[in-house]
N, C-alpha and C positions, 0 to 999 in steps of 0.2 A: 463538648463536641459541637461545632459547625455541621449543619446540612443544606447543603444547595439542589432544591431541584428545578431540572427545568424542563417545561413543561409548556404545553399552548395555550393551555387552560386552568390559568389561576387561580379561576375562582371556584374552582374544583375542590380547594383546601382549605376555604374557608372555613367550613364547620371542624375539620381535620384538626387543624391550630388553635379550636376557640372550647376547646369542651373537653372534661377529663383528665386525665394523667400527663396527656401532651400538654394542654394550655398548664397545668400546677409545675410541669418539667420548663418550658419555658420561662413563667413566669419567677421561680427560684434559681435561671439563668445556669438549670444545668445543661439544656442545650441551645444552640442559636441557630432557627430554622428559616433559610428564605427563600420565597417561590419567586422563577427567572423565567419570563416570557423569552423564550430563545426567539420570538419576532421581533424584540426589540434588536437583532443583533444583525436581519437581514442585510444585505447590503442591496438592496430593490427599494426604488421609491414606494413600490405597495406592498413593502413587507412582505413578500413570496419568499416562503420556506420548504415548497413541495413544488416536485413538477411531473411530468408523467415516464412512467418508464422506459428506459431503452428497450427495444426490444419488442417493443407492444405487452401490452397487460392493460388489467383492470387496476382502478385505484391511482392513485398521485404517495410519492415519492418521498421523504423528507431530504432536504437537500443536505449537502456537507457544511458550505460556508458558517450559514447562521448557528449551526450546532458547536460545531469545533472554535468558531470565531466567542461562544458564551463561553463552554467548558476554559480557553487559555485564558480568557478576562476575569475567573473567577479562583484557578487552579493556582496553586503553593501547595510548596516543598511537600504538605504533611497530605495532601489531597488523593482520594481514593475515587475512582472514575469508575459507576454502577451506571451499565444500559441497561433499564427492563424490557425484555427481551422473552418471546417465547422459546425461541432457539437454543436460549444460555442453559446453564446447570438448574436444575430443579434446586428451590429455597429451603433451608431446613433451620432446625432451631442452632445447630451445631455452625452455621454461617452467622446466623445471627451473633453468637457471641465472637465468631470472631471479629464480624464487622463492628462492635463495640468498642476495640482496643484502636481506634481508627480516629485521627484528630478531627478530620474532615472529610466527610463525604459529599459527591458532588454525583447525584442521580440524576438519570436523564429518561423523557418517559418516550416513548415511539407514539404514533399512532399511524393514522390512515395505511397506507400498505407496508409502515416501517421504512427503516434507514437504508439509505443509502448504503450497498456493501463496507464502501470504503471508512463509512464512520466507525466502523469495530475496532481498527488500527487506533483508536482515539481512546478504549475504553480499558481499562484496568483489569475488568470483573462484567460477565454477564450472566445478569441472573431473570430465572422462570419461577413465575411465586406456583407453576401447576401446569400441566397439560393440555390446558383448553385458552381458545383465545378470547380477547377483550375488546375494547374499541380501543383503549389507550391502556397508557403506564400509568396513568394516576393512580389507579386506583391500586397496581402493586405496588409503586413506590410509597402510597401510603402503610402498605403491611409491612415493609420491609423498615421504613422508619419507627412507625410504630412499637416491632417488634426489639429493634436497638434497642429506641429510649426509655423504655421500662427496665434493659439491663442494667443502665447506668446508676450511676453510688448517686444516693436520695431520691431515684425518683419514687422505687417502692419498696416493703423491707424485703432484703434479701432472702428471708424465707417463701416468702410469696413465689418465687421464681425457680429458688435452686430443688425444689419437688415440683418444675415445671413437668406436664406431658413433655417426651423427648429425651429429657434431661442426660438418663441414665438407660435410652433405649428401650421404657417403657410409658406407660399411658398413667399417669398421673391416677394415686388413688380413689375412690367413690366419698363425696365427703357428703353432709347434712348438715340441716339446722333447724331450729323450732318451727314445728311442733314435733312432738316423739313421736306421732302415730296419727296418717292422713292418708285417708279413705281404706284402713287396711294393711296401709305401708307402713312399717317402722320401725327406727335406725334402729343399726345391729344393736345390740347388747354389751358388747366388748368397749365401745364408747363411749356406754355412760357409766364406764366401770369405775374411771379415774386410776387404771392400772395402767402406764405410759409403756410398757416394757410390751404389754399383750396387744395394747391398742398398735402399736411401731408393729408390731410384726404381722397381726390383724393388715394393717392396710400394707407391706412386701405383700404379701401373700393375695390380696387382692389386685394390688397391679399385674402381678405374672396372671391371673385370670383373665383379666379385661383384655390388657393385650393378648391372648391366645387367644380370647373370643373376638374381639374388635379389628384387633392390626399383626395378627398372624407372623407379616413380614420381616414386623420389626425384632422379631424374636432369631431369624436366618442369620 
């Protein structure tokens, strides 16, 4: 998989691309990840990419040109066009895998008062990583990459994921590890029984808990 995002501030993704699961998925070239100053695409001798709103308001604009002029410089045939956007659909695990099956993604982050209306006509997919606002997309376009590149074949075992929280509509079950007993606490019993039939059904039976105690909703 290909991901382009573009973004004002690159160096926002520094640590992003250099540490964990992403830099080991990189460097074994299961994905190819590249940060685009869409200022480099202004068409202004001083690189202006905002300007103030029609209308009057507070805040500065992002403009069309420099945006739409990165997105065609970089888009093919397989290319999938993601604004972060508070506006768009709220993110879930069940997008995440679809945006998986996706050759190339090409993310675009907003900031200052956001996009110009007319750059939506541009976008494929607009996604909300939640409810509340940020100063930019950096920081969802990194959850939403993130959240891909660990689906992908080698980056981590497929068991680690497919009992993700989500998964199957509920909250991932309660897990442990050493020591058996800290401060008072300690792991069920069913655990260290080495019975896999009681232990499987031990933790079914705890996720339908968690979620009715945790995430209620996800049960509607």
């Amino acid at each position: 998989m290909r991901i382009d995002i573009l973004t004002l501030f690159p160096a926002m993704f520094t640590g992003f691309l250099n540490e964990s699961i992403i830099k080991r998925a990189i460097n074994k070239s299961v994905v190819d990840i590249h940060i685009t100053n869409f200022r480099d695409y202004s068409p202004f001798n001083n690189a202006q990419v905002d300007d103030t709103p029609y209308g009057g308001g507070a805040g500065m604009v992002l403009m069309c040109e420099p945006i739409v002029r990165a997105i065609e410089d970089l888009k093919t045939p397989d290319s999938h066009v993601i604004f972060m956007c508070p506006q768009g659909k709220v993110y879930n695990q069940k997008k995440a895998c679809e945006l998986k099956e996706y050759r190339h993604l090409i993310i675009v982050c907003g900031h200052y008062e956001g996009f110009d209306e007319r750059l939506y006509s541009f976008a494929d997919e607009i996604i909300s990583i939640g409810d509340y606002i940020l100063t930019g997309g950096e920081l969802p376009a990194m959850v939403v990459s993130d959240s891909v590149i660990r689906l992908l074949d080698n980056v981590i075992n497929s068991e680690s994921y497919e009992k993700d929280s989500f998964t199957d509509s509920l909250l991932d079950y309660p897990t442990y590890t050493k020591p058996q007993e800290f401060r008072g606490m300690k792991v069920p019993e069913v655990l260290l029984s080495g019975d896999h039939q009681k232990i499987k059904e031990y933790r079914q039976q705890e996720q339908l808990k968690k979620t009715s105690r945790l995430r209620p909703d996800l049960r509607k």
